[in-house]
N, C-alpha and C positions, 0 to 999 in steps of 0.2 A: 444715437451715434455709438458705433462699435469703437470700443477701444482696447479690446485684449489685447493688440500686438506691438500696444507701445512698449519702447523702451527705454525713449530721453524725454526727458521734460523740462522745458526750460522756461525761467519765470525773467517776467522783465523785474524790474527793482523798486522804481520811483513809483508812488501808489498802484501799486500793485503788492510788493511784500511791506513798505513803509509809506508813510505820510509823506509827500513831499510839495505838490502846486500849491497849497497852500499858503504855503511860505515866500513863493513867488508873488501871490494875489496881493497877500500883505503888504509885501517891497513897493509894488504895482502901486498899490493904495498911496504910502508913504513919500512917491518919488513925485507924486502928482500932487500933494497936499505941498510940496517944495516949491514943484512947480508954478502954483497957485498965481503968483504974482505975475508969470507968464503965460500961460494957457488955460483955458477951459477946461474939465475934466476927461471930457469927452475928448476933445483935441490930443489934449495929454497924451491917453491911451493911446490913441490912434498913433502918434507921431511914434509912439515906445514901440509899438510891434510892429510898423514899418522899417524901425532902422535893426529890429532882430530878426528879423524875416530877409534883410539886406546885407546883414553880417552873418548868417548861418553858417553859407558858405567857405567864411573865411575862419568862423572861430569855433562852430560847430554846437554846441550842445551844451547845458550847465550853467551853473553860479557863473563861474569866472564869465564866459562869454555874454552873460544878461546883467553884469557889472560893465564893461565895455560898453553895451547897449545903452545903459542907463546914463552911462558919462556921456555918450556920445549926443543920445537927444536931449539932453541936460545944458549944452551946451549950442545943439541947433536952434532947440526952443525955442531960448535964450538971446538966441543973434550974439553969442559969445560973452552976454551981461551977466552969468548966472556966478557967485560969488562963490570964492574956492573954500571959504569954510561948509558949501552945501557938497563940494564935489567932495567933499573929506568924508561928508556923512554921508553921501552914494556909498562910497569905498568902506565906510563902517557897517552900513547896511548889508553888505557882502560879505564881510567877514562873520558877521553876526547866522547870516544862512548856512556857511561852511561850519559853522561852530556848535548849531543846533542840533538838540539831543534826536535823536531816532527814534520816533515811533511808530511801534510795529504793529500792524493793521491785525483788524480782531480778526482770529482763526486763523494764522498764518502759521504758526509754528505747530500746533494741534494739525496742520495739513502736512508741514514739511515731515513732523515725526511720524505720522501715517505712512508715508509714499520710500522716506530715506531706508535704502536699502533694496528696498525692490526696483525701483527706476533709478535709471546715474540723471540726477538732478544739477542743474547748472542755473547761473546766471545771466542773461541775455542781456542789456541796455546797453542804451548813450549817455553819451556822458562825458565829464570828466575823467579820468584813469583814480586818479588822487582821490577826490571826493566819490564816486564810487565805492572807489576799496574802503576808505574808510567807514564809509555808514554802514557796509554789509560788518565788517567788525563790530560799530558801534551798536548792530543792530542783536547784536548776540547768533544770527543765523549764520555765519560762515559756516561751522562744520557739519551741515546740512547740506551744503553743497562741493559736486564734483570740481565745477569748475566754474571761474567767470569771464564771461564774454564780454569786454566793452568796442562797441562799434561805432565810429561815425555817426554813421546813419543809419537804422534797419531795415534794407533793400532785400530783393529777390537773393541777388548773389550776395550779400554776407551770410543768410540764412541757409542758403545753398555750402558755403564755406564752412560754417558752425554744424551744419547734418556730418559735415564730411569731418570733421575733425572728433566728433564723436564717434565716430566709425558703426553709424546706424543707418537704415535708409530713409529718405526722406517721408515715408509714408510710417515709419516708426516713432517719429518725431513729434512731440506734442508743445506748442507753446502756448504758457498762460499770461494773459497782458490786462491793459486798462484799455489801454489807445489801438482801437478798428484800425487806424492808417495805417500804425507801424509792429503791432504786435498780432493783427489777424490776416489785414488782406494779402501782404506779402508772402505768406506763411500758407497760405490757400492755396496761392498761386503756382507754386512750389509742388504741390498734392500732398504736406503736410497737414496735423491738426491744429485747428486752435481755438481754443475756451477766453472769452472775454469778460471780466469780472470788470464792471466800469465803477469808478468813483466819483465823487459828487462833485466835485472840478475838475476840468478838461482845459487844456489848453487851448484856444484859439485855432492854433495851429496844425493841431490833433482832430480837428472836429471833422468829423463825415456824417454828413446827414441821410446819406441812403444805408436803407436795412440791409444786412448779409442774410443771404440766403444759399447757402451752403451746406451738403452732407457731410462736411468734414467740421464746421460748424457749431459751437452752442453757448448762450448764453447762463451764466449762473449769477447768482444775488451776493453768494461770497465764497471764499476760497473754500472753507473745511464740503461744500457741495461735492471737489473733485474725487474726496474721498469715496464716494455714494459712487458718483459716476464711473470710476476705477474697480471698484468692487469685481 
């Protein structure tokens, strides 16, 4: 894959430059061991990503919105039986995730100090506003980057909107991500590039199970690889 004519590069955030599902899986773990008394595990799960798959639309992305989620089937479960000192620890549980320290995925800054200055480097995700900013701060990489993008949702036209506001063209455009749905296929589609560095939990939500087969296209095992491939 030729890549001499890039000139933006932009990284999605959540495992991708830091740790981040993980912390969800754990929550995931914890809200169903609460559960216990009302559902099976398996049930559990199921009911929990039904009602965030139900509430996307309305709260979009992040901690705060898979706090809502978590009160909300906490309380379906329940049939409304579930005791407000556990809906206290849902809400602790939450504060606990916004609160957690950042850690930043091996090779990641050994790639940003590579690339910063030759490419205008930016930050692409979903999200919260608040909790995003803050972790690129807490994460020491801010001044690695040009600028931060947080969107919604990562569709055709936001990424169409983010080429343009870079003032690059879309075949100029490189993004690196975790998640096939939302950080390559859109991004393809567009006649952009895009390098997928996967991590060892995926969201549910994020999972595509057919292979990309694309010249614009590649996969690598970790970030310091884009250095090689930039060369």
């Amino acid at each position: 894959m030729e890549l001499h004519h890039i000139k933006a590069i932009a990284f999605d955030a959540d495992d991708t430059l830091w740790v981040n599902e993980p912390l969800f899986r754990q929550a995931e773990e914890r809200f169903c061991e609460l559960m216990e008394p009302f559902a099976e595990k398996e049930d559990c799960n199921r009911e929990l990503f039904g009602y965030e798959m139900q509430n996307l639309p309305l709260y979009g992305y992040g901690i705060k919105p898979f706090v809502l989620s978590l009160i909300e089937a906490a309380m379906r479960i329940s049939d409304n039986k579930v005791p407000l000192r556990t809906i206290d620890q849902l809400i602790a549980m939450g504060k606990e995730m916004l609160e957690a320290p950042v850690e930043v995925l091996d090779g990641v800054e050994d790639t940003l100090e590579g690339l910063v200055g030759k490419y205008r480097l930016v930050v692409a995700t979903k999200g919260d506003l608040l909790d995003q900013q803050r972790k690129l701060i807490k994460s020491g990489l801010e001044p690695f980057f040009h600028h931060i993008e947080i969107v919604s949702d990562k569709t055709q036209k936001e990424y169409n909107k983010l080429v343009r506001h870079l003032d690059v063209r879309n075949k100029e455009f490189l993004m690196v991500g975790n998640s096939v749905k939302s950080d390559i296929l859109p991004v393809l589609e567009i006649g952009s590039y895009a390098i997928h560095i996967p991590f060892h939990t995926t969201w549910e939500h994020e999972v595509v199970k057919e292979p990309v087969e694309h010249p614009h296209f590649k996969e690598l095992y970790q970030a310091t690889e884009l250095l090689a491939l930039l060369a």
